[in-house]
N, C-alpha and C positions, 0 to 999 in steps of 0.2 A: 634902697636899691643896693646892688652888689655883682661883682663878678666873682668870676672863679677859672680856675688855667689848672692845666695837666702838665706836671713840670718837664721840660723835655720836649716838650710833643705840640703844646698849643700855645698860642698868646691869650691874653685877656678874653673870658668870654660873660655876657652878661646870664644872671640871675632874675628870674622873675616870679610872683609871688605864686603861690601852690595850690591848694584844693582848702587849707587849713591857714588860719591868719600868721604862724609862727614857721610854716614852711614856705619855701623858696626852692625852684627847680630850674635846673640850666642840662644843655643838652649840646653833647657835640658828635656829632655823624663819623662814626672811625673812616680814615681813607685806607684806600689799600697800603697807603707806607707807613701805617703808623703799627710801630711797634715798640715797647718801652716793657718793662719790670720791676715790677714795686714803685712806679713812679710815684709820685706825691701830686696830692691834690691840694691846692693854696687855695684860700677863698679871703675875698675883701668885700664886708661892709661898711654904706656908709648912712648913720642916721640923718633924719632930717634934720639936726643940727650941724652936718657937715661932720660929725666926727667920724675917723675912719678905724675900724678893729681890722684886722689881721688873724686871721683862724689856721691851721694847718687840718687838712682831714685826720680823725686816728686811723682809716684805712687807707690803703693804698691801691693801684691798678695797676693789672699787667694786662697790655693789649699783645690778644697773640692774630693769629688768621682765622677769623670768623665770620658766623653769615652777620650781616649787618643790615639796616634797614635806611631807608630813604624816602622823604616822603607818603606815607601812610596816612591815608584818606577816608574815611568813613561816611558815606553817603547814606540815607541820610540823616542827618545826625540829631534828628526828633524820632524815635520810632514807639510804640509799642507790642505787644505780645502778641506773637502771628504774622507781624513784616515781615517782609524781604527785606534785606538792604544790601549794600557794597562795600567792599573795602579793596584799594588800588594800593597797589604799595611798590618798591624798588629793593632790590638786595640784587647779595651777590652769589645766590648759593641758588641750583633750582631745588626746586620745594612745593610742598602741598602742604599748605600753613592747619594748625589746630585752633580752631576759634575758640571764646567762651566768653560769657558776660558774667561780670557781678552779683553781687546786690548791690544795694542802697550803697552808695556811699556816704561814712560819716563822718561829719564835721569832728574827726578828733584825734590826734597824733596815733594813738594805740588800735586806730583802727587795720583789719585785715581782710582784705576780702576774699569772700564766697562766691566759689566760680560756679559755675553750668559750664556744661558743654555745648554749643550751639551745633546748629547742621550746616555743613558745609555745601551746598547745593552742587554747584560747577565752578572750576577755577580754568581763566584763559592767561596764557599769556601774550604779551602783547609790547611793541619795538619800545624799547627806551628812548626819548630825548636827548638831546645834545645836552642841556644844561644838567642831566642828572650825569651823563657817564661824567662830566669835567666836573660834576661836584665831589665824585666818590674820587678824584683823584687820579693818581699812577697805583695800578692795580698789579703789585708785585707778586701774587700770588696766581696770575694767569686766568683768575675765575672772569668767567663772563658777566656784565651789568645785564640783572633779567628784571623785567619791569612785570606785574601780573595785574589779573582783575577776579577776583574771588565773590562770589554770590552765594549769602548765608542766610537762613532765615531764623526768628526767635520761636522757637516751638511757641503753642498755645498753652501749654501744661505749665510754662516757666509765667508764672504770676510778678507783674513789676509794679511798682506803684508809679509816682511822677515824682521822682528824685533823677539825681543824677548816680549814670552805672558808669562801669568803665567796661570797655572792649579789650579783651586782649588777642593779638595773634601772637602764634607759638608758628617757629620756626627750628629742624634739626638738620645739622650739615651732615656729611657724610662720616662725621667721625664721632658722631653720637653729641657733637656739643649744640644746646637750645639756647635758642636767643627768643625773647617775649620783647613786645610791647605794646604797653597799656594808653587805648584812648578815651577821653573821658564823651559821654553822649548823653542827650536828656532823652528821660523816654516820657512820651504823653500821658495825661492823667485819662485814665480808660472812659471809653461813651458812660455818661449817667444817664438816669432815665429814672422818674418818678412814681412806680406805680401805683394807681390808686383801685383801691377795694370796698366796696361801696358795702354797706352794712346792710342785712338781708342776703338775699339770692342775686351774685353775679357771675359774670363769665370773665377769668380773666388766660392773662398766656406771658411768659415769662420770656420776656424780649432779647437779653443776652443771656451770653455765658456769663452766668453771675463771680465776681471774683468780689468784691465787698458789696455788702448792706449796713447803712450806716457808718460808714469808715472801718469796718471791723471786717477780716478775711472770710470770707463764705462760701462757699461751695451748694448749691442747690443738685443735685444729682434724681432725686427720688421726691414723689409726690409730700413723704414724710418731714422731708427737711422742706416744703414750702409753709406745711404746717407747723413747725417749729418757728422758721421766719418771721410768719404770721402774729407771733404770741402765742403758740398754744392754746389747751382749754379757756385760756383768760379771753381770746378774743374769738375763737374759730369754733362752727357747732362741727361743720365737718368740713370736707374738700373730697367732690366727685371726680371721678375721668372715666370715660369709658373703655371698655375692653371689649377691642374689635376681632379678636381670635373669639372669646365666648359670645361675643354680642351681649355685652352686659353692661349695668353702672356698678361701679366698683364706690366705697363712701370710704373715706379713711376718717376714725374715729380717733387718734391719739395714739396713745404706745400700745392698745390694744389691736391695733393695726400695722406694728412697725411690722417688716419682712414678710403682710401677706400679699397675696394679689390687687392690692389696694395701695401697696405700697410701690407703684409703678416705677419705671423711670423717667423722668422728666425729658422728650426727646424737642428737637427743635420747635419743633410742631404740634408740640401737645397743648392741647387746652384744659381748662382746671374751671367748673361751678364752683364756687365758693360758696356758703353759707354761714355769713358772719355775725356776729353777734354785736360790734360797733365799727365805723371806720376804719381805714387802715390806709397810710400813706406809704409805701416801701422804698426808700431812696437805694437805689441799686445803681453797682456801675462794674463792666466787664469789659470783654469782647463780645465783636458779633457773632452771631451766628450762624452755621456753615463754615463754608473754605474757601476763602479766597471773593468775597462776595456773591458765592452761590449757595439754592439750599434747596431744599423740598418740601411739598407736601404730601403726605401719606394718605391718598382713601383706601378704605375697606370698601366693599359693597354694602350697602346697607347706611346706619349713622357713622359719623364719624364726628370728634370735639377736636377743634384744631385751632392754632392762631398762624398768623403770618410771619414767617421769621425774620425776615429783612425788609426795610423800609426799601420800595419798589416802584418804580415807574408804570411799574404790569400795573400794579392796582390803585384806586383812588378813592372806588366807594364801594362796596359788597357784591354791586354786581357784578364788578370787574371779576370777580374772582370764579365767574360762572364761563368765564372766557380763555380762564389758562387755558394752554394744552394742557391734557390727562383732566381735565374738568370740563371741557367744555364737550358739550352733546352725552356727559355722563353724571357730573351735578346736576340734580333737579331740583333743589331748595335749599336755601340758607337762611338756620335763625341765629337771628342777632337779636340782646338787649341795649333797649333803648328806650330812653324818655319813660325810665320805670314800667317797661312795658317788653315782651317777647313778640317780634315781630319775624314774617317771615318773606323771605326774598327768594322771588322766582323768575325775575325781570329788571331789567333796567328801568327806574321810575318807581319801583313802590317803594310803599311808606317806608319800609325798613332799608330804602336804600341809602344808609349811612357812610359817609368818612369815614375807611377801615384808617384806625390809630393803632399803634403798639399799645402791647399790655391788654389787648382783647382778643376774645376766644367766639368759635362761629359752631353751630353743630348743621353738618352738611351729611343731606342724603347722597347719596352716590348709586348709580345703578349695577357699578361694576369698581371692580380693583383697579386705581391710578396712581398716578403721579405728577405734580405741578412743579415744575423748575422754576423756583425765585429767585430771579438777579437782582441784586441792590446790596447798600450798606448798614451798617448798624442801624437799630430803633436809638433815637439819642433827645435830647431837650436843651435848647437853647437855655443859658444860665435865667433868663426874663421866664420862659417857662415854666422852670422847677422851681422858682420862686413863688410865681405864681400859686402851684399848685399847693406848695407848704403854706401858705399865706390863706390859701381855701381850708386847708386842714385844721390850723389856728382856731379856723372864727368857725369849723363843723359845716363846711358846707359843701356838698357834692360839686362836681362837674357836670353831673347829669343825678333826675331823680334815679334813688336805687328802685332796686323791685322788693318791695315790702310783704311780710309774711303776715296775715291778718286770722283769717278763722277757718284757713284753707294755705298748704303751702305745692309751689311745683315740686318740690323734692320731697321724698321722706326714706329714711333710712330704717330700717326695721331690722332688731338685733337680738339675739337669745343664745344660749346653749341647751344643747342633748345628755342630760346627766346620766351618767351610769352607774346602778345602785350596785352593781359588780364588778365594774371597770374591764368590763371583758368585749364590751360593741367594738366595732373595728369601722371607722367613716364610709367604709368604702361598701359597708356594709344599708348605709342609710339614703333616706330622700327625703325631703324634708319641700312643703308647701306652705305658703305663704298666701292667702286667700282675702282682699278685701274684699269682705259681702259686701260693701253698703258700694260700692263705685264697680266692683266684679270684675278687677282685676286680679290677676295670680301671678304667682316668681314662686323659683324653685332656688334649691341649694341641696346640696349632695356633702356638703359641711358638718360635724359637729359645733361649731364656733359661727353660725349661719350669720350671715347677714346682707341683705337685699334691699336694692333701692328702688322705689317707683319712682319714676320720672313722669311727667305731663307737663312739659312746658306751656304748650298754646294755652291750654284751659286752665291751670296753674291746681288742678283739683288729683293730686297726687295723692294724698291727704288732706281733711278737714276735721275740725274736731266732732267726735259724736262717731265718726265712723267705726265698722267692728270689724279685726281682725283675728282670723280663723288660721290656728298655725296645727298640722299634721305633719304626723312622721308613719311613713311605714319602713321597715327593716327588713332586709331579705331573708336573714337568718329567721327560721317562722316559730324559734323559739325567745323570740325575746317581742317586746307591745311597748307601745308609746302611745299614752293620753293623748287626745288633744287638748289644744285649750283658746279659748275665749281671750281678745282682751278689747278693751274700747281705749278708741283714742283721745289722751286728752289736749285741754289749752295747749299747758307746757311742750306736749310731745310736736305740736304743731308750732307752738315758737321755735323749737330747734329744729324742727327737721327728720325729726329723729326719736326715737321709743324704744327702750329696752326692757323686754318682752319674759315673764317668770322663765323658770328654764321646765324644759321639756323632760321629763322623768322616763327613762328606757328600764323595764324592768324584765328580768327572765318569767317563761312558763314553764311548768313546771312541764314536763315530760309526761308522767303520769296523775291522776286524778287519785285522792290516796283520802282517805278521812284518819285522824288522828285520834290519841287516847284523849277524853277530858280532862279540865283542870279545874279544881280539884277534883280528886277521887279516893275514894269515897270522900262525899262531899252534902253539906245541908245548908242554906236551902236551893244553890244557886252552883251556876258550874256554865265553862264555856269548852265547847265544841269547837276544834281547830279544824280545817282540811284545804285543801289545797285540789286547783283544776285547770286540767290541762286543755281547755275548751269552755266554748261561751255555755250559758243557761240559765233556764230556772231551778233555783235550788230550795230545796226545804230538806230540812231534818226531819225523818221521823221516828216517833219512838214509843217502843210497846214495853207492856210486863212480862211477866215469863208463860205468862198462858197466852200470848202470843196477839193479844188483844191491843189493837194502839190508845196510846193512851195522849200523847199529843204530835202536832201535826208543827212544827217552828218554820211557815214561809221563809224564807228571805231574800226570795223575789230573782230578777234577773241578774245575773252575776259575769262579770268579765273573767276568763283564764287569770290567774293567778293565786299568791298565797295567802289563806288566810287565816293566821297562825296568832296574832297577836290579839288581846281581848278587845280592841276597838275594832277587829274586822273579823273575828270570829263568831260561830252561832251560839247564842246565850237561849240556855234555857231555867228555869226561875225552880220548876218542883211545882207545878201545878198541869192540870190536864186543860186538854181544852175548853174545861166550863170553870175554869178559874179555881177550881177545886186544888187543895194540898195533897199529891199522891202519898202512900205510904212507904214508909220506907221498904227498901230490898234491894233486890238484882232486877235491872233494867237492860232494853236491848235498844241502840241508837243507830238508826241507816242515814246513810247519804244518796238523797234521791235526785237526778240530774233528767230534767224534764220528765219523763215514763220509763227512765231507767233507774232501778235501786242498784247500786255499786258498792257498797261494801259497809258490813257492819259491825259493830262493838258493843262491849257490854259497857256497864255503871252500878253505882251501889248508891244508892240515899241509905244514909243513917242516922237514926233517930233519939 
């Protein structure tokens, strides 16, 4: 224990222990008549053996006329990230105080702290007490004792953990001098909440403003970083959300997916299929969601994938939610998974009318564009809870069966590119079909980089293996062609979800239809015929002597527009006639025949 005195100016005053085991802080309230220069500051410790030191400070104090503080009060003094709170104070200067919070504070002399600025909402003031003005004393400097009530709040942007901050207000008189002081407050360890992600096909929805996962700082903003969360490739085949602007499922695949329309933003209310590869327990912990325990939900007309963002009194079990306003008489169905199974809820009483929980996602028809106002608090887990849950992850065992992907999955992701052998297509130039014959569903893409998802929840027949899909492109520019192509789906592509598809070959046509010289020439026994077509047909080369006689006929049948220049697509002819015979050597004539049109022709030499 210890006091300490201001010499001149105070008697004896006590010492008590600090924030750190080797500090000690004492506090004395300047009255109005104190005024002293270079005074000395004396301090007396006494250890638990009674023995007494004597210290003089090395600094010294000059009290001059200043704002000073009295009583300062911090309401209330657990808070975290997004409170309001109060702070009541006494001085003698009027003022509009500057707030600001720390960080962490640390156990260790050399510590300094790191302010924010906090928001000053409204400041009242309000009559001082008889025992504050007789505390401050005889006030020789004529200023008035002003008592206030200050209302600030902790932005949500300002990230705290549950250590202890310190509050400071800032205070400036009229002559430029500031006077601070710092209160120390705990702030609460943010809602956790356990989410679990059931291996297979789930729906889930991300319950707070995520600020850690696993004790580590995190920020969720974008469907990419759930996949990240997730594990990555290691554990995720993909992760859906739908896009209610195009009316489409959007699949995010990994980093080839970062920053496209795939890569959504994670809004209050988003819901997320997942498609997982094993379990996945996500220990998170944030703030709520919304402002101030309000929030929405968003329909589009049409589907919409949503979760609940606040735990709410509105709802209890899925049909509640057919009852908001902006939902009710405009929802007409909601699927929920459950008990390994997609069920759908049109009423109060059916099967799928489940216990809406955080951490789960609903896909609601809607008839028209709405809005549902959700009042309530954080999604959060009692510490018995999230034990629980980790305790189930331990020993691999769900909450609920997942929804298992067997020889048929509800989702499939279908993915390819449009290569260009001249790098001249332009996207905006293409259109791209996506065709499963065997089930006769189609999706389009207007992409180089395509990729399309079938959905089929109810019947879970998205894809199966064995089915065949038919991928086309047509291009507007009507000088360039794209194959299509064939592929069948297999097991694997059915365990994930997912197929990545050859790439699709864009090649120019030629402008004009042109036959070329042979190679070699003169040439024995054998020689290829190049040409190039600016139009579909049947083609044959034919080819006479110089008496004008034909001497062979080279089918080669129906031919697509393009070039065929190279000797694996060029016309080969051997040096014999049409009865297998060796012509003789000379000057030869070669036409190019396109259906019952001869187009253009050139000579040749055999030599012998």
């Amino acid at each position: 224990c210890g006091t300490f005195q201001i010499v001149g100016i105070t008697g004896e005053l006590p010492l008590s222990r600090g924030n750190f085991e080797t500090q000690y802080v004492g506090e004395y309230m300047i009255r109005g008549g104190d005024l002293g220069v270079n005074a000395g500051i004396s301090i007396e410790m006494t250890d638990v053996n009674g023995n007494v030191t004597l210290r003089e400070a090395k600094a010294n104090i000059t009290i001059e006329s200043a704002a000073i503080f009295h009583r300062v009060i911090v309401s209330p003094l657990e808070l975290q990230s997004g409170d309001r709170f109060t702070i009541e104070y006494t001085t003698n200067i009027q003022s509009r105080p500057m707030l600001f919070i720390s960080d962490s504070v640390q156990d260790e002399p050399s510590y300094e702290p790191k302010w924010s600025e906090l928001s000053l909402i409204n400041i009242s003031e309000i009559e001082p007490g008889a025992d504050e003005i007789e505390k401050f004393g005889s006030d020789l400097t004529e200023s008035r004792i002003r008592r206030y009530l200050a209302f600030a709040r902790i932005p949500t942007q300002i990230k705290l953990s549950g250590r202890q901050h310190l509050i400071r207000i800032e205070v400036t008189d009229m002559q430029g001098k500031t006077t601070v002081k710092d209160l120390p407050v705990e702030f609460q360890r943010p809602p956790q909440f356990n989410l679990e992600v059931p291996a297979g096909v789930g729906m889930i929805h991300i319950p707070l403003s995520v600020e850690l996962i696993n004790g580590k700082e995190t920020q969720i903003e974008t469907v990419g970083d759930v996949y990240d969360a997730l594990g990555g490739q290691t554990n995720v085949s993909l992760l859906i959300t739908f896009d209610t602007e195009k009316r489409t499922w959007r699949s995010y695949l990994g980093d080839q997916s970062r920053n496209t329309s795939a890569d959504k933003p994670v809004a209050e209310d988003t819901g997320i299929i997942t498609v997982m590869k094993r379990r996945m327990v996500l220990p998170i912990s944030g703030s709520e969601l919304g402002n101030q325990g309000r929030s929405q939900i968003q329909l589009r007309r049409g589907l919409n994938l949503i979760g609940v963002p606040l735990q709410t009194s509105q709802v209890s079990v899925v049909s509640d939610l057919l009852k908001l306003p902006g939902m009710r008489n405009n929802a007409t169905s909601i699927i929920v998974a459950t008990d390994g199974e997609f069920k759908v809820v049109t009423q109060q009483g059916d099967d799928g009318d489940v216990q809406v929980t955080g951490g789960k996602s609903f896909i609601v028809a809607a008839l028209d564009d709405g809005q549902a106002e959700i009042i309530g608090s954080a999604w959060t887990m009692s510490p018995v809870e999230l034990e629980a849950i980790m305790t189930r992850s331990a020993k691999s065992l769900g909450a609920s069966p997942s929804i298992q992907i067997t020889n048929h999955t509800p989702v499939f992701s279908v993915n390819g590119q449009v290569k260009d052998q001249n790098e001249a297509l332009f996207e905006e130039d293409l259109f791209i079909t996506i065709h499963n014959r065997t089930t006769d569903t189609m999706l389009t893409s207007e992409s180089s980089d395509y990729q399309v998802t079938f959905v089929d929840i109810l019947h879970q027949q998205a894809a199966q293996i064995g089915d065949f899909l038919e991928v086309s492109a047509t291009v507007k520019d009507n000088h360039y062609r794209i194959n299509p192509i064939e592929y069948q789906v297999t097991a694997a592509d059915v365990t994930g979800s997912f197929a990545q598809l050859p790439n699709l070959i864009a090649y120019e046509i030629p402008r004009q239809t042109k036959l070329f010289a042979n190679y070699p020439n003169p040439f024995n026994p054998e020689t290829w015929i190049p040409y190039q077509l600016s139009s579909d047909g049947d083609i044959s080369i034919q080819i006479h002597d110089v008496d004008g006689q034909l001497v062979r006929s080279v089918e080669l049948g129906y031919h697509l527009a393009g070039i065929y220049a190279h000797r694996s697509k060029a016309a080969y002819w051997d040096g014999r006639n049409d009865n297998g015979e060796t012509v003789a050597g000379g000057l030869y004539f070669y036409t190019l025949k396109i259906d019952d049109y001869y187009i253009q022709t050139r000579k040749m030499i055999i030599v012998k």
